[in-house]
C-alpha positions in Angstrom: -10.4 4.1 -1.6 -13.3 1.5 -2.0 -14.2 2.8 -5.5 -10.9 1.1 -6.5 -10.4 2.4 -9.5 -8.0 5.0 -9.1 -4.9 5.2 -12.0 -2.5 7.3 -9.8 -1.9 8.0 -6.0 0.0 10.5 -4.2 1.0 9.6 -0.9 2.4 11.5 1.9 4.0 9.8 5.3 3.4 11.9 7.9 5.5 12.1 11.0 3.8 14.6 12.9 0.5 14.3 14.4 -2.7 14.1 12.5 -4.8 16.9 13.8 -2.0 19.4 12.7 -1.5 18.1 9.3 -5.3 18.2 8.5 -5.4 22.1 9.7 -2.0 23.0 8.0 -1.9 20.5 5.0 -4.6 19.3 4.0 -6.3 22.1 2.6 -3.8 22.8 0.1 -2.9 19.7 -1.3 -7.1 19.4 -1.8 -7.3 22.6 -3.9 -4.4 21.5 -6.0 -5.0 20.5 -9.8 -5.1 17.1 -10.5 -6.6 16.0 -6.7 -9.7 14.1 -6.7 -10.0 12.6 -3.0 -8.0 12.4 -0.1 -8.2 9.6 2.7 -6.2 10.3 6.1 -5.3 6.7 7.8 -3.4 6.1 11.5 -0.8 3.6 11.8 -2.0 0.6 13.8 1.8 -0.7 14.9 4.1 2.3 15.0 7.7 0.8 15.0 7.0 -2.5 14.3 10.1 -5.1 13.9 8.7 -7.9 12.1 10.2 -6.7 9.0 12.8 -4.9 7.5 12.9 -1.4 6.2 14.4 1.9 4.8 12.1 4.2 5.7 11.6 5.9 9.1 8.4 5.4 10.9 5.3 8.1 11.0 1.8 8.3 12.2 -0.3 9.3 9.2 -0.6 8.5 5.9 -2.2 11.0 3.7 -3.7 9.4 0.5 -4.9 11.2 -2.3 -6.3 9.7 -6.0 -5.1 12.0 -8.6 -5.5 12.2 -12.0 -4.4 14.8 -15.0 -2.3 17.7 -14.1 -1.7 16.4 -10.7 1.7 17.8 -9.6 3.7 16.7 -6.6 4.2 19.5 -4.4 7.4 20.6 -2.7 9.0 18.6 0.0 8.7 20.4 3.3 9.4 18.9 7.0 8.2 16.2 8.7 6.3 14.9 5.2 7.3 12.6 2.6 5.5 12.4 -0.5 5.5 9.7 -2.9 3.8 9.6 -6.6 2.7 5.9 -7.8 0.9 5.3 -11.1 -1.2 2.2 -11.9 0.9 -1.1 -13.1 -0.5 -2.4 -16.3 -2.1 -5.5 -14.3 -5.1 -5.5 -12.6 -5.8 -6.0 -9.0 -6.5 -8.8 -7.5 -9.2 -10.0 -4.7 -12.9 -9.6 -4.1 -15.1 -6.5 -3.8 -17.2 -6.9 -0.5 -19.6 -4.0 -0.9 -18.5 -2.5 2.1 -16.6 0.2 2.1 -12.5 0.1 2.9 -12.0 0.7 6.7 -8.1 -0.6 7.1 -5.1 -0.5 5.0 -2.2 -2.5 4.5 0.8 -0.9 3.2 3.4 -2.6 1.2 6.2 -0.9 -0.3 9.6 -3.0 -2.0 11.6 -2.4 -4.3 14.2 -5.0 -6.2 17.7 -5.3 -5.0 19.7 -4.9 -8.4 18.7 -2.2 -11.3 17.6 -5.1 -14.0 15.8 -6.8 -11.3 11.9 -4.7 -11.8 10.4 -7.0 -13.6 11.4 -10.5 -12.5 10.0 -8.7 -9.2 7.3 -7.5 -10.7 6.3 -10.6 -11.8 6.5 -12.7 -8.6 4.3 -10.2 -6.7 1.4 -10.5 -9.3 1.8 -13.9 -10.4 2.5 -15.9 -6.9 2.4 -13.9 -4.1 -0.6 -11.6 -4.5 -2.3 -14.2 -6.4 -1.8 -16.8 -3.8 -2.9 -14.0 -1.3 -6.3 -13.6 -3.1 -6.8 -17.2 -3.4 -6.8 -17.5 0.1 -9.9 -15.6 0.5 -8.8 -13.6 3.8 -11.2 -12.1 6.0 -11.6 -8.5 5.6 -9.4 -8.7 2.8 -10.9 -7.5 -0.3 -8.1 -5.8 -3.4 -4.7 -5.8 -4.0 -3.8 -3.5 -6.1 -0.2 -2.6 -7.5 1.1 0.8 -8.2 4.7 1.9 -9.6 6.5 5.2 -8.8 6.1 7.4 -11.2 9.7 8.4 -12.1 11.0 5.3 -11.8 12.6 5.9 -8.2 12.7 4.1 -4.9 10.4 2.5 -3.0 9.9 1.1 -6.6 6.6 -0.7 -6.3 3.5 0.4 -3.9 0.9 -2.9 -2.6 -1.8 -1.6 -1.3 -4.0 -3.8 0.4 -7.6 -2.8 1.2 -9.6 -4.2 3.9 -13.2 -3.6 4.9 -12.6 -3.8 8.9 -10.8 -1.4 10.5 -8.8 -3.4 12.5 -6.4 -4.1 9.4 -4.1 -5.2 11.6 -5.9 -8.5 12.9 -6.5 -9.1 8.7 -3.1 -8.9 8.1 -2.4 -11.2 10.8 -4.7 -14.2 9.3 -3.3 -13.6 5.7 0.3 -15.1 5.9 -1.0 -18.3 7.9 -4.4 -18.8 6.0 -1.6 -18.4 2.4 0.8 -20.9 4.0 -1.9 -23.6 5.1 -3.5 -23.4 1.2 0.1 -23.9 0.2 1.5 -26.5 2.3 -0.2 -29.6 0.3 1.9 -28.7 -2.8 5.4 -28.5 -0.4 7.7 -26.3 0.8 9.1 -25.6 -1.8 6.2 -23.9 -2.4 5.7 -21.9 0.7 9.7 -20.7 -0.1 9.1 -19.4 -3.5 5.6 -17.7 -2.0 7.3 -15.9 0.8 10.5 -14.7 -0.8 12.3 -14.0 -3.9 15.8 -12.9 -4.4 15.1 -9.8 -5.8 12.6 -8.4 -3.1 13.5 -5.7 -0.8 11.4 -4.5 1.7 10.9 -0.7 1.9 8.0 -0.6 4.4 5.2 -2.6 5.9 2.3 -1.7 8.1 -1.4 -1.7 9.0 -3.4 1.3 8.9 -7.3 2.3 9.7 -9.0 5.1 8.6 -9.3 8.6 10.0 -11.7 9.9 7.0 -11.8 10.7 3.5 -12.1 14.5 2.2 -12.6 16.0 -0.8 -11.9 19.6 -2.7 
C-alpha cells in the first residue's frame, strides 16, 4: 500500500480464517485481469463497540490495487467484496519512508440520497484535514475512495500507518485532533467530530499479514 498511488481498490472482508483464504482465494483473485498487488491485513479489535455499524465483523481484509479490466468477481460465502475508485481529491498526510505496517479502515456513507457531497466535503475539508494537521504518530496518508457503482458503504477512508500496531495510532489521533482544536472552541471540536449526514458503516484497525503479487 505504501506506494500510495493506487486509482482503484478491491476489497474483500473476510470472515473465515486467513490461512484458508490465502490457499483457496487468493490465488485466483491474483491471476485475474486487472490485479496488480494484493495485501492481506488481521483485524486488531474484532467486535469492537466504540462505534456504530452495518456490517458484520471478519478477520481478514484482503486488499488488492487494480487497474484496467479489473472485474469484481462473484460473491461466494464467507467473503464480501467491495470495488472503490479514487475521489477526485488527493490524500492527505505525510509520507514517512517507511513502509505501511497497520491500517485503519473507515467506511460511511451519508444518511439521505442528496447528502454525498455535503458529506464528501466535510471529510476532506475538516475532518481528514484536521486529522493530518495533527501530525499523528504513525500516521502517514489518508486517502479517500468511492464505490464504484455508486452503492453502499458509499465512501472508503483508508488510513495508512507505518507501525503495526495501528491500533495504538488510532488511539492518539482523536485526542491529539481535539487538543489542536480546542483553542478555537467547541463548536469546533462538534463540527470536526460529526456531521448530520455521516453514517458509519465500519471502523477498525488492522496490521499486516503480507503483500503478494501475480
Amino acid at each position: 500500500m505504501e506506494a500510495r498511488r493506487s486509482e482503484a481498490l478491491y476489497l474483500e472482508l473476510v470472515e473465515g480464517d486467513t490461512a484458508s483464504y490465502r490457499r483457496a482465494v487468493l490465488p485466483g483473485r491474483l491471476a485475474a485481469p486487472g490485479v496488480q498487488v494484493a495485501s492481506l491485513w488481521r483485524n486488531q479489535c474484532p467486535d469492537r463497540s466504540d462505534y456504530e455499524r452495518t456490517i458484520p465483523e471478519f478477520e481478514t481484509l484482503a486488499v488488492y490495487e487494480v487497474g484496467t479490466g479489473f472485474e469484481p468477481p462473484a460473491a461466494q460465502e464467507g467473503v464480501r467484496g467491495h470495488h472503490f475508485r479514487r475521489v477526485d481529491r488527493p490524500a492527505q498526510g505525510s509520507l514517512s519512508g517507511r513502509p505501511t505496517l497497520g491500517l485503519e479502515l473507515v467506511l460511511v456513507s451519508p444518511r439521505t440520497s442528496g447528502g454525498a457531497g455535503a458529506l464528501r466535503d466535510w471529510a476532506d475539508f475538516l475532518h481528514i484535514r484536521e486529522i493530518a494537521s495533527a501530525a499523528v504518530p504513525g500516521l502517514t496518508m489518508i486517502t479517500p475512495y468511492e464505490d464504484a457503482a455508486g452503492g453502499e458503504p458509499r465512501f472508503l477512508h483508508l488510513y495508512e500507518i507505518d507501525t503495526p500496531d495501528a491500533e495504538a495510532a488510532f488511539r492518539e489521533m482523536a485526542p491529539l485532533t481535539i487538543a489542536r482544536l480546542k483553542p478555537r472552541g467547541k463548536q469546533a471540536v462538534r463540527d470536526w467530530m460529526g456531521h448530520p449526514e455521516l453514517r458509519i458503516d465500519y471502523v477498525n484497525s488492522f496490521t499486516r499479514i503480507g503483500e503478494f503479487r501475480p
